[in-house]
ZADO-1210 file (C-alpha; in nm, 4 decimals, padded with zeros to 6 digits):
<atoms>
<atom x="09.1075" y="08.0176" z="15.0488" code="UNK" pos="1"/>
<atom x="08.9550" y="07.9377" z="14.6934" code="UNK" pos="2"/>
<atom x="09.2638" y="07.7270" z="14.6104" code="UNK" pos="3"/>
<atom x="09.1847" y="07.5266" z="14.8766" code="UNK" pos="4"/>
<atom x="08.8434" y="07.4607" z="14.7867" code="UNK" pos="5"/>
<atom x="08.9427" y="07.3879" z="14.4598" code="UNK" pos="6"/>
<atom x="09.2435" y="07.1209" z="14.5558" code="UNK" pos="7"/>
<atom x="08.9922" y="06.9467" z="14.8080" code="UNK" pos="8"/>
<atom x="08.8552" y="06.7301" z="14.5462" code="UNK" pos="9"/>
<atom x="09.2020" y="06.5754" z="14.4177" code="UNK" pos="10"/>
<atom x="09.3240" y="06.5743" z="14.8313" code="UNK" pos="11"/>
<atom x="09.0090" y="06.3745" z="14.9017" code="UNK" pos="12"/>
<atom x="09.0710" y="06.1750" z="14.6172" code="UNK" pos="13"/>
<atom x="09.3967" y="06.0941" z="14.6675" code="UNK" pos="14"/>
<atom x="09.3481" y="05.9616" z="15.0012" code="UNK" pos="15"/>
<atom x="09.0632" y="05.7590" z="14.8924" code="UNK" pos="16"/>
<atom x="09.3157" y="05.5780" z="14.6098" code="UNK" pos="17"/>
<atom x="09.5364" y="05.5606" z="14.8588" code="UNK" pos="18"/>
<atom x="09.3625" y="05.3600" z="15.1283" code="UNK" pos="19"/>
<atom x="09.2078" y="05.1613" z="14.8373" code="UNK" pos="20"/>
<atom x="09.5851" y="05.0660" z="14.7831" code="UNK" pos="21"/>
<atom x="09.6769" y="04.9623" z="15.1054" code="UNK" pos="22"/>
<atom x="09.3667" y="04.7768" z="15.1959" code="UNK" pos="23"/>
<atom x="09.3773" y="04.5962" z="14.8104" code="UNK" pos="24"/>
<atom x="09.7863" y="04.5637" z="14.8689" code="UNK" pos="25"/>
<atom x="09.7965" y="04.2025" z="14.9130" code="UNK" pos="26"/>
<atom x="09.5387" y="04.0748" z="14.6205" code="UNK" pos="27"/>
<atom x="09.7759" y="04.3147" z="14.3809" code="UNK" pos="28"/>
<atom x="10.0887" y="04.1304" z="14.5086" code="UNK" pos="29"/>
<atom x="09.9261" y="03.8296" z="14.3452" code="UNK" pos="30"/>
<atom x="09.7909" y="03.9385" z="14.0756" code="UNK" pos="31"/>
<atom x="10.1351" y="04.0919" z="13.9912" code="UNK" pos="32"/>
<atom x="10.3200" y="03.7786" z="14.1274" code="UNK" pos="33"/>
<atom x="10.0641" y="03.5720" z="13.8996" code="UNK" pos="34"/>
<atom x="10.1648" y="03.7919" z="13.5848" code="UNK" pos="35"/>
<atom x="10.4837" y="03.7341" z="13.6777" code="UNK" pos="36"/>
<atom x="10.4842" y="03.3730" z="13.6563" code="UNK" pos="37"/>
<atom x="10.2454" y="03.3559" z="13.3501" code="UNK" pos="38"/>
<atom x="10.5360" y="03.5525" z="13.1670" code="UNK" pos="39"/>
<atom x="10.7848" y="03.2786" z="13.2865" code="UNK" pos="40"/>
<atom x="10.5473" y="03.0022" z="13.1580" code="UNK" pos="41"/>
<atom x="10.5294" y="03.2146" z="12.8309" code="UNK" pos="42"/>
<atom x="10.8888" y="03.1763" z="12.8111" code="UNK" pos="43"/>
<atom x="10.8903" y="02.8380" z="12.8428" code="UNK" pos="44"/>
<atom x="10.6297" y="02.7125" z="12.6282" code="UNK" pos="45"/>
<atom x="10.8514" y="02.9636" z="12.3829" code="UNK" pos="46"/>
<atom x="11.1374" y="02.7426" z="12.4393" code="UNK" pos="47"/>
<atom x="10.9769" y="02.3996" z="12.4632" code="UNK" pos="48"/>
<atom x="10.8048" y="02.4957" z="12.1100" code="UNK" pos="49"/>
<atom x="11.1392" y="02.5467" z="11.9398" code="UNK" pos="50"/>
<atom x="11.2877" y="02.1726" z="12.0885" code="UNK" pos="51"/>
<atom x="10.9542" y="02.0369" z="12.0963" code="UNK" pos="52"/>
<atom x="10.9529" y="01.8744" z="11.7426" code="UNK" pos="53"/>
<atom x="11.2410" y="01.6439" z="11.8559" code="UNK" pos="54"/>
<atom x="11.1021" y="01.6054" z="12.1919" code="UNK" pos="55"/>
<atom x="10.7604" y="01.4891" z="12.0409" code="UNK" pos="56"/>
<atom x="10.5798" y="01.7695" z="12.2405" code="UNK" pos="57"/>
<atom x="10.3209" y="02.0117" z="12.0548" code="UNK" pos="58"/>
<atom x="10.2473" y="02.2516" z="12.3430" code="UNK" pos="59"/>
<atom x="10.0839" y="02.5709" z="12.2054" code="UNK" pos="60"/>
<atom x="10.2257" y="02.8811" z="12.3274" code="UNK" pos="61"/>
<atom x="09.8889" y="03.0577" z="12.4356" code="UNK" pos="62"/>
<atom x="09.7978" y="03.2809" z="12.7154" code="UNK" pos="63"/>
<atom x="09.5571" y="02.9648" z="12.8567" code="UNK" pos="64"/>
<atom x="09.8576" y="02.7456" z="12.8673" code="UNK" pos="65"/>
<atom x="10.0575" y="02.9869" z="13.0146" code="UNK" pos="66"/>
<atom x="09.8034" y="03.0614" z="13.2939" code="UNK" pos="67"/>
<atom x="09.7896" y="02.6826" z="13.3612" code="UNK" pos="68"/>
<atom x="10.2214" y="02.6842" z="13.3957" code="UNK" pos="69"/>
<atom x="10.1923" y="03.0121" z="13.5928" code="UNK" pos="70"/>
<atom x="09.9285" y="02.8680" z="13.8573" code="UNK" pos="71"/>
<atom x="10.0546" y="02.5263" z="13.8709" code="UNK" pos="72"/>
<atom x="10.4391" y="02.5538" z="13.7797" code="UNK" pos="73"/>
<atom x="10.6017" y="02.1732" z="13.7066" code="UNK" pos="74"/>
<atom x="10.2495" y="01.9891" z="13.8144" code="UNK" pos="75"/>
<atom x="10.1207" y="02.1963" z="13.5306" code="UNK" pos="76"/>
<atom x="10.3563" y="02.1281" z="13.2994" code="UNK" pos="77"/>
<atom x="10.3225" y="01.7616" z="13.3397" code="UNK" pos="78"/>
<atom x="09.9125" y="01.8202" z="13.3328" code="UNK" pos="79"/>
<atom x="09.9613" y="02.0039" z="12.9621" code="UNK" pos="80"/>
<atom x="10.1851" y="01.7208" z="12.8519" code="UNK" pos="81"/>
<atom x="09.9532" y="01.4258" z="12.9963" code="UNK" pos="82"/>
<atom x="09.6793" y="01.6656" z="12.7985" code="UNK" pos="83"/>
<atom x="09.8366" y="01.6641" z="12.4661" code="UNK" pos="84"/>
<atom x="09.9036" y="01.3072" z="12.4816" code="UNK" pos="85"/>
<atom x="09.5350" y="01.1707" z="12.5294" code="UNK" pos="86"/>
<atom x="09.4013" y="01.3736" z="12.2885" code="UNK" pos="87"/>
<atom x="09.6044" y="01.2873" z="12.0295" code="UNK" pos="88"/>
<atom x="09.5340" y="00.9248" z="12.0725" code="UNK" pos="89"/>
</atoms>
C-alpha cells in the first residue's frame, strides 16, 4: 500500500500534463506548424542570400525575417523586398 502512496504524486501528475496536452493540443499544432514554416523561410532567405548579389536583393537571413516569411509566406516575401528597397533610397 506504501507504493501506492508514493506513485500517487507522479499518477496525479501525469494526468494533469496530460489533460494540459489535450486541452493546449491545437495552440501547439501552431506553434509547431509556425516553427515549421519559420525554418522554411530560413531556408530561403539562405538561398536568396547566396543569388541575391546578382538579383540586387540584400535580405538578411535573421530569425525576424524569417518570422515575417513564416507568417506571411509570398506576401511576406514581397513585403521584405518592398522593405529593403525604400530604405535604401
Amino acid at each position: 500500500m506504501d507504493w501506492l502512496l508514493d506513485a500517487l504524486p507522479w499518477i496525479v501528475g501525469g494526468l494533469i500534463l496530460a489533460l494540459a496536452l489535450m486541452a493546449l493540443r491545437r495552440p501547439l499544432n501552431a506553434l509547431v506548424h509556425l516553427a515549421m514554416r519559420t525554418g522554411v523561410g530560413l531556408g530561403v532567405l539562405y538561398a536568396l542570400s547566396l543569388a541575391g548579389g546578382s538579383l540586387g536583393l540584400r535580405l538578411g537571413v535573421n530569425l525576424a525575417n524569417a518570422l515575417v516569411l513564416g507568417l506571411l509566406g509570398a506576401p511576406g516575401f514581397g513585403l521584405l523586398v518592398l522593405m529593403d528597397w525604400a530604405l535604401t533610397i
